[in-house]
Each structure stands twice: as structure tokens, then as C-alpha cells.
C-alpha positions as CSV (number, residue, x, y, z in Angstrom):
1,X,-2.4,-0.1,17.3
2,X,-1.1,1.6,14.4
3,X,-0.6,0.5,10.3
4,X,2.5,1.2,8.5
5,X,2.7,0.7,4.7
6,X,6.0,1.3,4.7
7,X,6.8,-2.2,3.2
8,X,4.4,-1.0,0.3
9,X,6.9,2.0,-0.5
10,X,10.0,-0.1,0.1
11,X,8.4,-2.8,-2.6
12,X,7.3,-0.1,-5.1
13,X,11.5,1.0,-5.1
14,X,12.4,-2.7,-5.2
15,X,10.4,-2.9,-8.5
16,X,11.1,0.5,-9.8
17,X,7.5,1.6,-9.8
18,X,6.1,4.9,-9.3
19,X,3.6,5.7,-6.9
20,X,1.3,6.9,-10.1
21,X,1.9,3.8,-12.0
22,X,1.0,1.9,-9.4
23,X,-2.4,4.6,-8.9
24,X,-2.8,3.7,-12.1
25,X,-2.5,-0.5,-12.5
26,X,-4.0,-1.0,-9.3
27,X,-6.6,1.7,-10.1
28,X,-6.5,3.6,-6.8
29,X,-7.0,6.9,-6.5
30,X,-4.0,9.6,-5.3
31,X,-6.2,10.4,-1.8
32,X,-6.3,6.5,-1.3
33,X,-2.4,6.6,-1.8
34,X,-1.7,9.4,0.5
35,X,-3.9,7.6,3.1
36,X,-1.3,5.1,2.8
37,X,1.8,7.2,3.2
38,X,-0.1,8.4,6.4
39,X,-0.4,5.0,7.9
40,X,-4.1,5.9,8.0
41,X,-7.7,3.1,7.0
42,X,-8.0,2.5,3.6
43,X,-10.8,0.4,2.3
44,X,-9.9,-3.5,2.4
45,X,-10.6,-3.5,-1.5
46,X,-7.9,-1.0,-1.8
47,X,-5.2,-3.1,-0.2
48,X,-6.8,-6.6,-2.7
49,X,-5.9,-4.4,-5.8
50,X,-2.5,-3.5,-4.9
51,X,-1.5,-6.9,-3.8
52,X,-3.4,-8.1,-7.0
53,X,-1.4,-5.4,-9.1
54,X,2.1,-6.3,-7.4
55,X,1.4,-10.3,-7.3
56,X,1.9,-9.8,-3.4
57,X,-0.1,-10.7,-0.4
58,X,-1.3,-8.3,2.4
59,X,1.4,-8.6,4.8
60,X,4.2,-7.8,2.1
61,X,3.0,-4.3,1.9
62,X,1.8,-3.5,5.3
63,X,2.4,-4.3,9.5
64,X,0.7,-3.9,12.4
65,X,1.9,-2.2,15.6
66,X,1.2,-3.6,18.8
67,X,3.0,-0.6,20.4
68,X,0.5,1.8,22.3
């Protein structure tokens, strides 16, 4: 089963944020962010303060694959 945050990017462009403004609101660090462009684990906190930060909920920036 695999992540993809690809929502997360896609939500970013719909709100005209950069990826370092949103480093910077949510305050997550660059490595955390490229974990997420790598569809890799990122601490549960990390995903609380971007949803926080973009007024979103978990499943508006991420999606689980059932796919093996």
C-alpha cells in the first residue's frame, strides 16, 4: 500500500502557494516536504499542521493505494 500527496501539490497550485511558504506557515521542515513529494512516512503531526495551515482535512492532501 502506497501514499501519494499528490492532492497536497495540486491544492498548493490551486491556492497559489509555494512549497516554502507553505514550509514556512505550517512550519515543516524542507526534508519533511521532500518526504512528501516522495510519497514516503511523514510524522502524523506533520500532516495536522498542513491541514491546519491550509484549513483542509487529511484526505484533501493525501490517498492511499490499495494497489500492490
Amino acid at each position: 500500500m502506497g501514499v501519494s500527496y499528490n492532492k497536497l501539490f495540486k491544492l498548493l497550485i490551486d491556492k497559489n502557494m509555494k512549497k516554502g511558504e507553505l514550509c514556512e506557515a505550517a512550519s515543516v521542515s524542507p526534508s519533511s516536504l521532500a518526504k512528501l513529494r516522495n510519497g514516503e512516512n511523514v510524522n502524523t503531526d506533520i500532516l495536522v499542521r498542513i491541514c491546519k495551515t491550509l484549513h483542509c482535512e487529511p484526505g484533501d492532501i493525501m490517498e492511499l493505494s490499495c494497489k500492490e
